[in-house]
N, C-alpha and C positions, 0 to 999 in steps of 0.2 A: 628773639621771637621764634618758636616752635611750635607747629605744631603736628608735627609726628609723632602717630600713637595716639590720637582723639579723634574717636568715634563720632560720629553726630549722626541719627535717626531722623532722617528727609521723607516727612508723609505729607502729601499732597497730588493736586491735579501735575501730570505727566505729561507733557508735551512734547513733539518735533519743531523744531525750528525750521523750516528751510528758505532757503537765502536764492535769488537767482540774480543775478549780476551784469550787469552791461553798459552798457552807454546808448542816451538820446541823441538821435540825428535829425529826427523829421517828426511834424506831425503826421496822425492817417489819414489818410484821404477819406477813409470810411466814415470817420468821425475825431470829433477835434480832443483828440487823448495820445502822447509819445509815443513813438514806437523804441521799444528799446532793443538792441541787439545784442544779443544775449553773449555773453562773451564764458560764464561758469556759473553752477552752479552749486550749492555744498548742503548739509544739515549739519545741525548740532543740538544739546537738549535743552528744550525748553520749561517755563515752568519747576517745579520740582527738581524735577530734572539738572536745569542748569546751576539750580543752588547745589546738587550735588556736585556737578563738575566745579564750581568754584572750590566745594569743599576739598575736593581729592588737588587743584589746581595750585590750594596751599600747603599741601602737605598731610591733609587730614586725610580718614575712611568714613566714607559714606556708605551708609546703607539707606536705598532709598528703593521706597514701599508708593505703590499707585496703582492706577490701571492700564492697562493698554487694550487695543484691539486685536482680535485674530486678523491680520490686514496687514497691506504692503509697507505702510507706515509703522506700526510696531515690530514689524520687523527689521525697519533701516533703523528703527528706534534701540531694538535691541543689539544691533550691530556698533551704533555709536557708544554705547552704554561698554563694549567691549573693547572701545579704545582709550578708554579711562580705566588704569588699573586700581587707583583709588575710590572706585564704586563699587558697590557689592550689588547688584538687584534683588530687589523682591517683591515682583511684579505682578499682578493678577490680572490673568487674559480676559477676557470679555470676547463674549459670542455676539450679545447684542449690543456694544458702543464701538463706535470706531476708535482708533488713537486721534489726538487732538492732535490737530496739523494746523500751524499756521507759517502761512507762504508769502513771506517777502519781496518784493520786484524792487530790487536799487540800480538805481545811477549816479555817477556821478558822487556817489556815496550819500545819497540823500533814497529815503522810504517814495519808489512814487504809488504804491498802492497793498495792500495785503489783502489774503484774501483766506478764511477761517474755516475748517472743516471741523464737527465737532455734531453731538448730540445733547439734546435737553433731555434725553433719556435716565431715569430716575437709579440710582443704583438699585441694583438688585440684590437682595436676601444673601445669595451665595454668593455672589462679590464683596459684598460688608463684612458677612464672616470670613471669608479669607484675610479681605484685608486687617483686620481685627487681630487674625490668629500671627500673622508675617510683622505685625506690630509689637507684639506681644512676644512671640519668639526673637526679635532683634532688639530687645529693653535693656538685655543682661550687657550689654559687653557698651550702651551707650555711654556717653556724657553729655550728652546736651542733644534737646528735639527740636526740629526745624519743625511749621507746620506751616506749610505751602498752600493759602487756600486762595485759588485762584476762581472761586465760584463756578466750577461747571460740575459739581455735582458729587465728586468722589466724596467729600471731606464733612459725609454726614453727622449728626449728633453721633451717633453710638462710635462712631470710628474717633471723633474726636474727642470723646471721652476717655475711648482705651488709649488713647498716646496719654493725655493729663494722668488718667488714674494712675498709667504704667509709670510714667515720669516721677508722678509722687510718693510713690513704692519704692522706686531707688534714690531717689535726691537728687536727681536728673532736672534741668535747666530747661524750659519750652519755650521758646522761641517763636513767636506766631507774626506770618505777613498775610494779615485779613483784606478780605474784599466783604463780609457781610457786613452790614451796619450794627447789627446785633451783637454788642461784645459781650455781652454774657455766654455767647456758648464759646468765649473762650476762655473761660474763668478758671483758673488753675494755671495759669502762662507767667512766665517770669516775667519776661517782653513782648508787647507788640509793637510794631511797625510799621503804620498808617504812614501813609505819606498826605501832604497837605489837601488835597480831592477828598478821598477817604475819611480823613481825620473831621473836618467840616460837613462831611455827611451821615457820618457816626454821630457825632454831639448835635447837629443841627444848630451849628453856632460859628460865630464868622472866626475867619485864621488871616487874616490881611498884616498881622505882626507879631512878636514873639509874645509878647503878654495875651493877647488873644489866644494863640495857640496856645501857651501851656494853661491857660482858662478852661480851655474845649480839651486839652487831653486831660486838666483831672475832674472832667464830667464822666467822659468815657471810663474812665479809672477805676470809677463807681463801679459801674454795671460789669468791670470786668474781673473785678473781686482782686483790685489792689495791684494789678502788675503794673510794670513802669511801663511808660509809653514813650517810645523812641522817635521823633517825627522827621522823615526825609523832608525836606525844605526845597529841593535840585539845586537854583545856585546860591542859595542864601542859605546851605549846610543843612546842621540837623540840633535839633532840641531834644535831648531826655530829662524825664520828669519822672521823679525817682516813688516810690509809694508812700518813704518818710517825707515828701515835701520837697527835697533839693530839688534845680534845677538847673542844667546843664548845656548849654550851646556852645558848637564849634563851624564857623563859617567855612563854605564846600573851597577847596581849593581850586585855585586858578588856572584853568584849563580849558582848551580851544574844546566845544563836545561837539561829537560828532553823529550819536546813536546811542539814547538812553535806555533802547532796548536792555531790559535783565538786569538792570542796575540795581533797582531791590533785591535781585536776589543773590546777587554778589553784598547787597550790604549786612541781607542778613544771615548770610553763610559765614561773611568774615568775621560779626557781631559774636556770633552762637559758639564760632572758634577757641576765638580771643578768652571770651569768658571761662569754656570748658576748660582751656591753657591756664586758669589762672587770674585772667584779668578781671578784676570790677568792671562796674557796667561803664562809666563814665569813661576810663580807657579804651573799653574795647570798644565804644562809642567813634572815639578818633581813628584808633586803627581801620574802624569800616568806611570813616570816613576819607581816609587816605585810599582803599581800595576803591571809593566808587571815583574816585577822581579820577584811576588808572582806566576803569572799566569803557567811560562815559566818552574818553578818547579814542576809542575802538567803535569800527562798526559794524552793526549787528549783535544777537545775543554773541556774548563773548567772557572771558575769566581771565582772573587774575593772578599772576603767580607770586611765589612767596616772594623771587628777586625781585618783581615789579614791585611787589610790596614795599619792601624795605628801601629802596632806592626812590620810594614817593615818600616814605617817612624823613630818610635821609636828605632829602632834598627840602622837606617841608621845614627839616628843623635848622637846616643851612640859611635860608634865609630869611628866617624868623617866622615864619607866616603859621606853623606847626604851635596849636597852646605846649604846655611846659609841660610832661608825662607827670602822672602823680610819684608823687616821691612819700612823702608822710601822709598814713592813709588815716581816717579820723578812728579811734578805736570799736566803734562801732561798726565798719567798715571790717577794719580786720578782721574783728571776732566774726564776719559773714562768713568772709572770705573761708577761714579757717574752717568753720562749718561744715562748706561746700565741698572744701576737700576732704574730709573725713567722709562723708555721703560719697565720694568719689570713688572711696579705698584707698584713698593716696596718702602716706606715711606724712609726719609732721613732725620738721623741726622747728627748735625753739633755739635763740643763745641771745643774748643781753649784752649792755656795755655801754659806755660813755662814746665809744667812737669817734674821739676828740679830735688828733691829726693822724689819719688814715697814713697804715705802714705798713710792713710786706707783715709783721707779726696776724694783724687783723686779716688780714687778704689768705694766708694759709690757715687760719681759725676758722673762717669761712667756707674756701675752698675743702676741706676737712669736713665739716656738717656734712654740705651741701650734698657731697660722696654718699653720704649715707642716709639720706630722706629723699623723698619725690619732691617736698616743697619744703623751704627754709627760711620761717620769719625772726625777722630781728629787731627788741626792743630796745630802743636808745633812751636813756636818761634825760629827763627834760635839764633845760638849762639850771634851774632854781636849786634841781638836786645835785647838778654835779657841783653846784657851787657847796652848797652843804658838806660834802664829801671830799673835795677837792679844794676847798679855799676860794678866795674872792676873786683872784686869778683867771679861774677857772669858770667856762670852757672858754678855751679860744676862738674854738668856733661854733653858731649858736645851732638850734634847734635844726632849723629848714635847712642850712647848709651841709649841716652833718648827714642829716635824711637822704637830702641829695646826693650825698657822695654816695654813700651804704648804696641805696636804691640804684645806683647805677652797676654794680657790679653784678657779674652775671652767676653767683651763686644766690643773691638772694630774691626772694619770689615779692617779701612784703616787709613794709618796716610799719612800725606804731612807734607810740611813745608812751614812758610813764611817768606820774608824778611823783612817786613815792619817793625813799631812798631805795626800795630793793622790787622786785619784779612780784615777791611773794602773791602780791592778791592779782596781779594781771594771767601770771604763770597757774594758779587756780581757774582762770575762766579761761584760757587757753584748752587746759592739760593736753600739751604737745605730746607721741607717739617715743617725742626723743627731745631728752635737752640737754644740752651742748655748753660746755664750760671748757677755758682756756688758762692756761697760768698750771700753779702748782697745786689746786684744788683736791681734796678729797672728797669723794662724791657725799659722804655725811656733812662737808662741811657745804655743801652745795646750796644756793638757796632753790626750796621748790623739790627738792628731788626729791624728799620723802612722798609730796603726791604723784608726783609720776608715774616713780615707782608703785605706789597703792594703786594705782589706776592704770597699772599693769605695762607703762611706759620702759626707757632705759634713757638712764644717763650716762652721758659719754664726755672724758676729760679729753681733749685734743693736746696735744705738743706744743707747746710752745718755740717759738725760732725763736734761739738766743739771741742776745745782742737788739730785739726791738722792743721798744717801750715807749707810750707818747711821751712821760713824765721826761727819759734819756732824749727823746728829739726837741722836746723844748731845751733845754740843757744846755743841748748842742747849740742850740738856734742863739741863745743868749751867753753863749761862750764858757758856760760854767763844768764844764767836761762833759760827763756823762760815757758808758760804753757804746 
């Protein structure tokens, strides 16, 4: 899991956090409310803001577009913003709104009061077009758009058309965590992000269980013109509900929380990551679900980094409680996937194969693609064919196990599967950038390589390591020699 070198485009309302810190000793005398003694105080970014820090927190670049105030606040804002090297700003001052400031008072590690600074003040003309133009100029270099609408105002129609229209012009990924009930102006979004309030106030229909819910998100579904709807749950996980109809739940991992402050926007920073990386929705689903676990443990807005990451995966799948990552994706799935990354610019490999009992041969064939594309999917033989091809024997090991294995090694991005005997009609709805063959093959006798090449691709024969072959490791295994 990487993700360095993924851009994600963070438009929304902009915030300050600030935290002030201490311990209750006494009631006031003045009136029956703690006094707290202030022992520190700190800021960090809120809003928008903090989904970008989460971004830059995993490894990724943020550029992140919003408002601020000419005020003391946008500028401890712009200061914080320059202690994250993985944030780019592209900020639009405001003469007439203040920057949103919202101020925390803890004890004890527990919120005892907040208190909101902010305007209901309407954007103005020349703040739409800027923020329009700073949207527009940061399109090129994204992969996937966050759109942070925390309803104070920034995140009008025309602003939230130019991130969708821009998004749809490159094949760029939207990513929406709504506060309107109105999901039609976000029609053009891959995913939204309601959390259970939200989501019940969007549909005007009850969420009291998972069938309810995913009832109420494909109402909303409707009016939002087809995107999947991802629903935070807090401790009873999350559900996506995908536009062809799947649906998807993984229960929140088990964790003492302490401050659910920013947790959506850590889930949908890691969400919009994961995807732009690579992942279908359903994975990056879990992965965000393993960062809000980390998040919700922390107090105050706060981010997660890639080690925390991985060491809440690692930990989830140590004692079972982590579902099983996808391993064999359904063909229609892949050909998305594949899609995506072609809109992305990113090179595609292809290479095929029975992958019966995985051996160093398979592992440097791999290793070898992988060298030479950005991404590298691999089609396995369904069982029915290898037996065709192979004898009645054959495979030793079936479908989902073979997947599994493939899908765990770190040169390949995606596996599928075919039913044919040859790749020929999957390798046509592919047409990979580059496809990849092992053994003593001449690229005419290739299957598929004639369109590739028509379709302006390259084929490339990899080296074979002597001495491995599955057919020579059974051989071995049942005594009958083999090299």
């Amino acid at each position: 899991m990487d993700f360095s070198g993924v851009t994600v485009l963070c438009v929304g309302d902009v915030m300050l956090d600030r935290f002030i810190e201490g311990e209750v000793e006494r009631i006031s005398p003045e009136a029956p409310v703690p006094v707290i003694r202030v022992r520190r105080s700190r800021v960090t970014l809120g809003g928008a803001g903090n989904v970008a820090a989460n971004i830059a927190a995993l490894g990724g670049r943020a550029v992140l577009v919003g408002v601020i105030g000419e005020d003391e606040a946008g500028r401890a804002l712009s200061a914080e913003i320059a202690t994250h090297p993985g944030i780019v700003p592209a900020l639009v001052a405001s003469r007439s709104r203040p920057t949103i400031t919202k101020t925390r008072f803890v004890a004890s590690r527990q919120q005892i009061v907040r208190t909101d600074e902010e305007s209901s003040l309407a954007l103005q003309p020349e703040e739409e077009a800027a923020l329009i133009a700073a949207i527009i100029g940061a399109m090129a270099g994204a992969r996937a758009v966050v759109v942070s609408d925390y309803g104070k105002g920034v995140l009008s129609p025309a602003v939230i058309a130019a991130a969708m229209e821009g998004a749809r012009a490159g094949g760029v990924s939207v990513f929406v965590d709504p506060k309107s009930e109105e999901y039609a102006r976000y029609r053009g979004a891959t995913c939204i992000t309601p959390n259970l309030k939200e989501l019940a106030a969007a549909a005007r229909m009850p969420v009291g269980d998972e069938a309810a819910v995913v009832a109420a998100a494909r109402h909303v579904m409707e009016a939002a013109g087809g995107a999947a709807i991802l629903v935070t749950r807090s401790e009873k996980g999350m559900v996506l509900v995908e536009p062809e109809g799947a649906v998807h739940s993984v229960p929140a991992h088990a964790r003492e929380v302490f401050d659910v402050s920013g947790a959506g926007d850590t889930v949908i920073a890691t969400l919009a990551l994961a995807e732009a990386a690579g992942q279908a929705l359903p994975q990056a689903m879990r992965i965000a679900n393993a960062a809000a676990a980390v998040v919700v443990s922390k107090v105050g807005t706060a981010t997660v980094s890639i080690e925390e990451l991985r060491r809440e995966i690692a930990a989830a799948e140590a004692d079972g409680t982590a579902p099983a990552p996808v391993a064999l994706r359904p063909l229609a799935e892949g050909l998305a996937l594949v899609a995506r990354w072609k809109r992305q610019g990113l090179s595609v490999g292809f290479t095929n194969g029975c992958f019966d009992i995985l051996h160093a041969g398979h592992v440097a064939l791999l290793t070898a693609a992988r060298a030479q594309c950005d991404r590298l999917i691999v089609a396995l033989n369904d069982d029915a064919s290898i037996g065709r091809l192979k004898g009645p024997s054959r495979p030793v090991n079936p479908l989902p196990a073979r997947a599994a294995v493939i899908a765990a090694l770190r040169p390949v991005d995606a596996v599928v599967a075919f039913t044919e005997d040859t790749p020929l009609a999957l390798i046509g709805r592919i047409l990979p950038d580059i496809l990849f063959k092992g053994g003593d093959y001449r690229i005419e006798t290739v299957v598929g390589a004639d369109m590739v090449l028509a379709a302006g691709g390259r084929v490339v024969i990899c080296e074979t390591l002597p001495g491995h072959s599955t057919t020579q490791t059974i051989a071995r295994i049942q005594g009958g020699g083999g090299a």
